[in-house]
C-alpha positions as semicolon CSV with decimal commas, in nm:
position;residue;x (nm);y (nm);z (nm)
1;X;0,000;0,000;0,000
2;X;0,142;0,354;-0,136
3;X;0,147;0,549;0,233
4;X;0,100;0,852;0,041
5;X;-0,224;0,712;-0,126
6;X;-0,390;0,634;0,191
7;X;-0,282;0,993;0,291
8;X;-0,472;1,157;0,038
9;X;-0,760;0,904;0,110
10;X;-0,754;0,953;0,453
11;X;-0,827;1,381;0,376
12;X;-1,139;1,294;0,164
13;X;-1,269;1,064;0,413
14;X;-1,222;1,311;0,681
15;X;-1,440;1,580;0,470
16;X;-1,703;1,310;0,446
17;X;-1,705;1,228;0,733
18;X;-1,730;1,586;0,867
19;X;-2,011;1,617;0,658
20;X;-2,231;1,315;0,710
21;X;-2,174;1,345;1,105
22;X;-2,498;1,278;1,283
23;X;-2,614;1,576;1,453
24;X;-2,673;1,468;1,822
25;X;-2,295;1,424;1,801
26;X;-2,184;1,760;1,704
27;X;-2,439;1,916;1,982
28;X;-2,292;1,693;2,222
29;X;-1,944;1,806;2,144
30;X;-2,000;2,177;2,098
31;X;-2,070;2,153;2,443
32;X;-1,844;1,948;2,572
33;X;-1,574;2,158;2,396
34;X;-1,642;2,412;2,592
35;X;-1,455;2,217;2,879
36;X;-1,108;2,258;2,710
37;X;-0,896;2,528;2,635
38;X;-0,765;2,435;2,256
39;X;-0,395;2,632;2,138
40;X;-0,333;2,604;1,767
41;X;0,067;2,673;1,721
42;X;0,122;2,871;1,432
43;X;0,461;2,888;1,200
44;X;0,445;3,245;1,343
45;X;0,535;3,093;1,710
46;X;0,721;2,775;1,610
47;X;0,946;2,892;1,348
48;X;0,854;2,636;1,108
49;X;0,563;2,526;0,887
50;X;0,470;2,208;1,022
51;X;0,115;2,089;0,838
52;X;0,113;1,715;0,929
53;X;0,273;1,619;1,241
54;X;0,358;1,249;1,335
55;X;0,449;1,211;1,691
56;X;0,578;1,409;2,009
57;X;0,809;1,283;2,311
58;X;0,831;1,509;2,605
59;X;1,138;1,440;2,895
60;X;1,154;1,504;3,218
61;X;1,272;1,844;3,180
62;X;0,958;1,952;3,035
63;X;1,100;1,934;2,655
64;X;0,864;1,870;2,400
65;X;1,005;1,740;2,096
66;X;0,781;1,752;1,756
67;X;0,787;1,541;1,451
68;X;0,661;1,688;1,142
69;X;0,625;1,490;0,796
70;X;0,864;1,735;0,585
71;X;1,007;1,990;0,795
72;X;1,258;1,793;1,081
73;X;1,221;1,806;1,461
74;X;1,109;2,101;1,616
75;X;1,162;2,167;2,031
76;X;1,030;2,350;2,276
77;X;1,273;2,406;2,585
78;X;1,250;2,672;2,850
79;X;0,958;2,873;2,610
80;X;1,229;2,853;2,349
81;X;1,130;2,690;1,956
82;X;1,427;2,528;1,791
83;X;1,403;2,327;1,452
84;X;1,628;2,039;1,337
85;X;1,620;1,909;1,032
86;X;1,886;1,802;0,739
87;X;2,059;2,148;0,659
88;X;2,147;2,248;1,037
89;X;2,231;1,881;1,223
90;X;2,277;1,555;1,118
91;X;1,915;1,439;1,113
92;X;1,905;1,215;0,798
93;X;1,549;1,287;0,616
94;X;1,308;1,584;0,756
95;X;1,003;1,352;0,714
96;X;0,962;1,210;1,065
97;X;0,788;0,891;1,173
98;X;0,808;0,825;1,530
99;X;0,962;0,950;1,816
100;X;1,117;0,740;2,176
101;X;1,243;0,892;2,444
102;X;1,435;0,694;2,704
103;X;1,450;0,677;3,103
104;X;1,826;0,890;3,084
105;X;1,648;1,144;2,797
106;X;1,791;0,992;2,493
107;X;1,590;1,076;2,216
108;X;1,509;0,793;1,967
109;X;1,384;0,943;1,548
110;X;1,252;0,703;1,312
111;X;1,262;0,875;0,957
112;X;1,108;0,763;0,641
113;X;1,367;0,658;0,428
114;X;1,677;0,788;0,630
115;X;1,687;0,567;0,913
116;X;1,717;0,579;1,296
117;X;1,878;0,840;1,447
118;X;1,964;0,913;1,813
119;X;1,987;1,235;2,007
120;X;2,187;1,138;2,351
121;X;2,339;1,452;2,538
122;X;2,362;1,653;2,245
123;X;2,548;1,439;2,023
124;X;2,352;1,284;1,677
125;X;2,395;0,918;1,514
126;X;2,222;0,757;1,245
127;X;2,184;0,395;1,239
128;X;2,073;0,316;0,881
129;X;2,095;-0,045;0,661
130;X;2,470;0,119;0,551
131;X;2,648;0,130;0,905
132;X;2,390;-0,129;1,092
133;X;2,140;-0,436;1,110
134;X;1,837;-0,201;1,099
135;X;1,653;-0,401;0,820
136;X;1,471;-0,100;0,659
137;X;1,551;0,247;0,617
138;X;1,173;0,343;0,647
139;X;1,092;0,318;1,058
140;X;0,740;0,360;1,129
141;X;0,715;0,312;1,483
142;X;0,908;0,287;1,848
143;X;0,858;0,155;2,151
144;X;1,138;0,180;2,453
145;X;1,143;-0,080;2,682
146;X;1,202;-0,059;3,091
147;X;1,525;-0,284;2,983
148;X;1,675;-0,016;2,785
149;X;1,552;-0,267;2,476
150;X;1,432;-0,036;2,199
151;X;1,199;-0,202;1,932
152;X;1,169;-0,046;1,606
153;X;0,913;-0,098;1,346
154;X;0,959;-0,057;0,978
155;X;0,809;-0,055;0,691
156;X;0,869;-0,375;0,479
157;X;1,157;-0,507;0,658
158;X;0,981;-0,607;0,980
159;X;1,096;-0,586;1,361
160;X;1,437;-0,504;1,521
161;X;1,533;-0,480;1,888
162;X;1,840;-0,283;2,001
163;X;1,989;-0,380;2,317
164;X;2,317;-0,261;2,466
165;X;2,432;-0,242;2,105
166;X;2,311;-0,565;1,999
167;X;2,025;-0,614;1,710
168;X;1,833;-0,895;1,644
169;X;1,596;-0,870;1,335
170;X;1,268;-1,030;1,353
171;X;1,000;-1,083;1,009
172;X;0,794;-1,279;0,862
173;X;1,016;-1,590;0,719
174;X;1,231;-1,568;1,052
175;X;0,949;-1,521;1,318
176;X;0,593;-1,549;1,330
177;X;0,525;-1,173;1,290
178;X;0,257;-1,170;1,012
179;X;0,354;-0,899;0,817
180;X;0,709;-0,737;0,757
181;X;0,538;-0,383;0,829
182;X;0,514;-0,318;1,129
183;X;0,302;0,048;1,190
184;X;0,242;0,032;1,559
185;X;0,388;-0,094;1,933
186;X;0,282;-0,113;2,261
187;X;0,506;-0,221;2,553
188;X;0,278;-0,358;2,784
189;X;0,399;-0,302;3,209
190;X;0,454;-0,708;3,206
191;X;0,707;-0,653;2,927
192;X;0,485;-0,803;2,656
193;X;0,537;-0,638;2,344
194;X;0,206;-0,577;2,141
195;X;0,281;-0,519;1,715
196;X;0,042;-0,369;1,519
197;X;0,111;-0,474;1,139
198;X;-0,031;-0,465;0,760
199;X;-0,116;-0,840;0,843
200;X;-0,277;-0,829;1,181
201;X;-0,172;-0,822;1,557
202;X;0,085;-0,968;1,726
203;X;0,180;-1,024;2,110
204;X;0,545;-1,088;2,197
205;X;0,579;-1,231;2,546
206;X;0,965;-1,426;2,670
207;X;1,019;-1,447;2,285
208;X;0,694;-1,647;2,253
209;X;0,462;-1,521;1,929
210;X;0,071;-1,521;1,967
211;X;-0,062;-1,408;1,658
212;X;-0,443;-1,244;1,602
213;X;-0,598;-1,191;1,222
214;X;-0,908;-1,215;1,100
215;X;-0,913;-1,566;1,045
216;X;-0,810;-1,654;1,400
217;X;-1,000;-1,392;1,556
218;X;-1,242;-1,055;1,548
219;X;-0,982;-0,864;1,448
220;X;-1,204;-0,699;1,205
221;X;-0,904;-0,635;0,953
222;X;-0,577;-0,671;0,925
223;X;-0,452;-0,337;0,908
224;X;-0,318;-0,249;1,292
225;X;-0,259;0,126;1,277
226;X;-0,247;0,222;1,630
227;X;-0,221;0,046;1,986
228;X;-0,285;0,177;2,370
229;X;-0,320;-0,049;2,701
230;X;-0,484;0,018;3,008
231;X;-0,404;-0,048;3,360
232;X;-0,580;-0,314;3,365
233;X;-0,421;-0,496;3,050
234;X;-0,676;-0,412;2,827
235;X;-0,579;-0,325;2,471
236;X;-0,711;-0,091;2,285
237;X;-0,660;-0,112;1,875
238;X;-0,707;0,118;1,623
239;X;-0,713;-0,035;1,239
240;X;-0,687;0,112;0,883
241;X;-1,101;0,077;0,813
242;X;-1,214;-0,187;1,037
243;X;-1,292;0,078;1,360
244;X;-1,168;0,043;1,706
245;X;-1,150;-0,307;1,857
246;X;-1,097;-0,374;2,224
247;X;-0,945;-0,686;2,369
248;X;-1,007;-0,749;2,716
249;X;-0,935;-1,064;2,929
250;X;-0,967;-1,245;2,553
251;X;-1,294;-1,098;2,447
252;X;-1,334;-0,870;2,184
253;X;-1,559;-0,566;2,091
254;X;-1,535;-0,393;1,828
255;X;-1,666;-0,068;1,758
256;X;-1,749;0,127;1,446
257;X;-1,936;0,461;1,315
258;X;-2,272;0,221;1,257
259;X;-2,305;0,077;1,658
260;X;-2,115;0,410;1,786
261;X;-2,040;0,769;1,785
262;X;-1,661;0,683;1,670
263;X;-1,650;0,901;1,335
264;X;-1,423;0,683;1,142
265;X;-1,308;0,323;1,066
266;X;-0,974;0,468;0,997
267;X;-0,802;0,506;1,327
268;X;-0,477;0,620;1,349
269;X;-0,370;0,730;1,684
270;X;-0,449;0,619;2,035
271;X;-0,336;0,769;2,415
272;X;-0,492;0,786;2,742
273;X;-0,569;1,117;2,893
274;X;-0,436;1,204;3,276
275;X;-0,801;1,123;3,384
276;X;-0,757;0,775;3,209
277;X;-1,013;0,837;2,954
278;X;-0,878;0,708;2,611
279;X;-0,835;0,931;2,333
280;X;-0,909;0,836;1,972
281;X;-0,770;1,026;1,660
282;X;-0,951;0,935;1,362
283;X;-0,974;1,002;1,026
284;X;-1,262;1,192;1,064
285;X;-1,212;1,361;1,386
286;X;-1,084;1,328;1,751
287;X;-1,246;1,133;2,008
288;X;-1,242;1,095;2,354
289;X;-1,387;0,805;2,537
290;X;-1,480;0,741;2,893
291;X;-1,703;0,543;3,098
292;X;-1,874;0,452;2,795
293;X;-1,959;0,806;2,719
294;X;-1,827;0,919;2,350
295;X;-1,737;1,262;2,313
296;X;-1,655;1,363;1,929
297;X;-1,456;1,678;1,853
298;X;-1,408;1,807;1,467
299;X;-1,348;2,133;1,341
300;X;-1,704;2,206;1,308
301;X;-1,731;2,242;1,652
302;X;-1,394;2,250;1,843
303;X;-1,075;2,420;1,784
304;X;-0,936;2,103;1,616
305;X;-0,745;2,230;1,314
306;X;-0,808;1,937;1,060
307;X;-1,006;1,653;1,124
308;X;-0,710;1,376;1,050
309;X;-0,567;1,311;1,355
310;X;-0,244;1,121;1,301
311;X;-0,084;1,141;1,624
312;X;-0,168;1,210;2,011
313;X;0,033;1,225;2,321
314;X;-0,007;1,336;2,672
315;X;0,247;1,542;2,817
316;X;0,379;1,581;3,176
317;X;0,130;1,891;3,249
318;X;-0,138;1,645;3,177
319;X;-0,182;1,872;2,892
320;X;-0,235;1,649;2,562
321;X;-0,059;1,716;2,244
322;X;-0,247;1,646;1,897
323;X;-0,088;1,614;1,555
324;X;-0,307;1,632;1,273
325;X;-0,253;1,609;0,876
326;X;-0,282;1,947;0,698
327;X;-0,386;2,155;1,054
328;X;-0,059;2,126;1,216
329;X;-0,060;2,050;1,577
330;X;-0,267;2,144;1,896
331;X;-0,204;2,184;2,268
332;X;-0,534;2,040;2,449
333;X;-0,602;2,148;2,840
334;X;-0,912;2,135;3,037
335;X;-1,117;2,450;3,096
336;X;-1,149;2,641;3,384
């Protein structure tokens, strides 16, 4: 699948889905909207022209680090904007992917089509198929592990783990990982690894493989976009047209625009909010669910800039942090 097909399908189904919204939902969240205070970051304030925005990290001193599609890294430090990208540092392709941050502050960048690069004290290095084992040059996704074990997705050359310098390459004629791209992870706190591919889900767990598709499950397809746990070990999956599945002590529910209020099959981005409410970023909006109670926010009738939401995080404020495609990004904070 050409990513920047679905791209330009995912922007047309956001402006029909804007458009075919039911009513009782946009009343519900014009009020509800009211709760939050939204903060759309212009060019004007960040010093760069960031329209689609992939992923943040935030460390624990309060830096927020911002990964646009074709303009580098941007960070915010001590009220202070600085951008990063392929004329000013070594950062090897301004169209960022994914972003980890580890437990000492090193910075993790996965890059389509220029690698891995890490940001540790300052100093830059790029780990590409040239100099390393990394498999692809495309990574997609990241997920740091309490071990210091960093797993990185990519596109079309499967699974890697980094470990004290040490790779090991997982795909699918190796492993039993169903598909060799690999678009989301999920470190789960009993060190399971969750892997969201283009061939269904996978569940990693003291290197043994359970694997979920829809022929083994009701996955309802196979496309695994997006991935969040709860507490409780409940996971939360968000796939490229089938809706939003949960999985929960082996049962599965799966919802969808026709049995809920969730605007879009496509979902692209999952995180929980400091409250513990999960919030979804669709192709047709953002979402926020608690309790059972669906809240749906769109630029109709919030101060969400575009309605594809391809990224969310939650930041140490509690303050969450959405990327969108074509609106740039958004600082979200409850109302007074």
């Amino acid at each position: 699948m050409d990513r920047r097909i679905t791209s330009y399908a995912l922007a047309m189904l956001a402006m029909l889905m804007a458009f075919f919204l039911p009513l009782s939902a946009t009343a519900a969240a014009q009020s509800s909207s009211q709760q939050y205070d939204w903060h759309v970051f212009s060019s004007a304030e960040t010093g760069v022209h960031a329209e689609s925005v992939s992923d943040f990290a935030q460390g624990a001193d309060g830096s927020l680090w911002v990964g646009t599609r074709n303009n580098g890294v941007v960070r915010l430090h001590n009220g202070t904007w600085k951008v990063f990208n392929t004329d000013n540092s070594p950062l090897p392709n301004n169209e960022i992917e994914s972003f980890a941050l580890g437990a000492d502050g090193t910075l993790w960048v996965g890059t389509w089509g220029g690698g891995l690069a890490r940001v540790q004290n300052g100093a830059w290095h790029v780990f590409n198929t040239d100099n390393s084992a990394l498999p692809n040059n495309n990574v997609w996704s990241l997920a740091q592990g309490a071990d210091e074990t960093l797993w990185i997705g990519t596109w079309g050359g499967g699974l890697a783990r980094l470990q004290k310098g040490q790779w090991q390459v997982f795909n699918a004629n190796n492993s039993a990982l169903p598909n060799n791209d690999v678009w989301a992870l999920a470190q789960g706190a009993d060190n399971t690894l969750w892997i969201g591919t283009g061939g269904g889900l996978a569940r990693l767990q003291k290197g043994q493989w359970q694997v979920f598709t829809t022929d083994n499950s009701d996955l309802p397809t196979k496309g695994v976009l997006s991935l969040a746990q709860d507490n409780d070990g409940t996971l939360w999956i968000g796939t490229n047209g089938g809706g939003l599945a949960r999985l929960r002590n082996g049962n599965w529910k799966v919802f969808t625009p026709s049995n809920s209020q969730l605007p879009s099959n496509v979902v692209m981005s999952l995180a929980h909010g400091p409250d513990g409410s999960l919030w979804i970023g669709t192709g047709g909006g953002l979402v926020r669910l608690n309790d059972g109670k669906w809240q749906v926010f769109t630029t109709d009738n919030s101060g969400l800039p575009s309605n594809v939401v391809l990224s969310i995080a939650r930041g140490t404020d509690g303050s969450l942090w959405i990327g969108t495609d074509g609106g740039g990004f958004v600082r979200l904070r409850s109302g007074s």
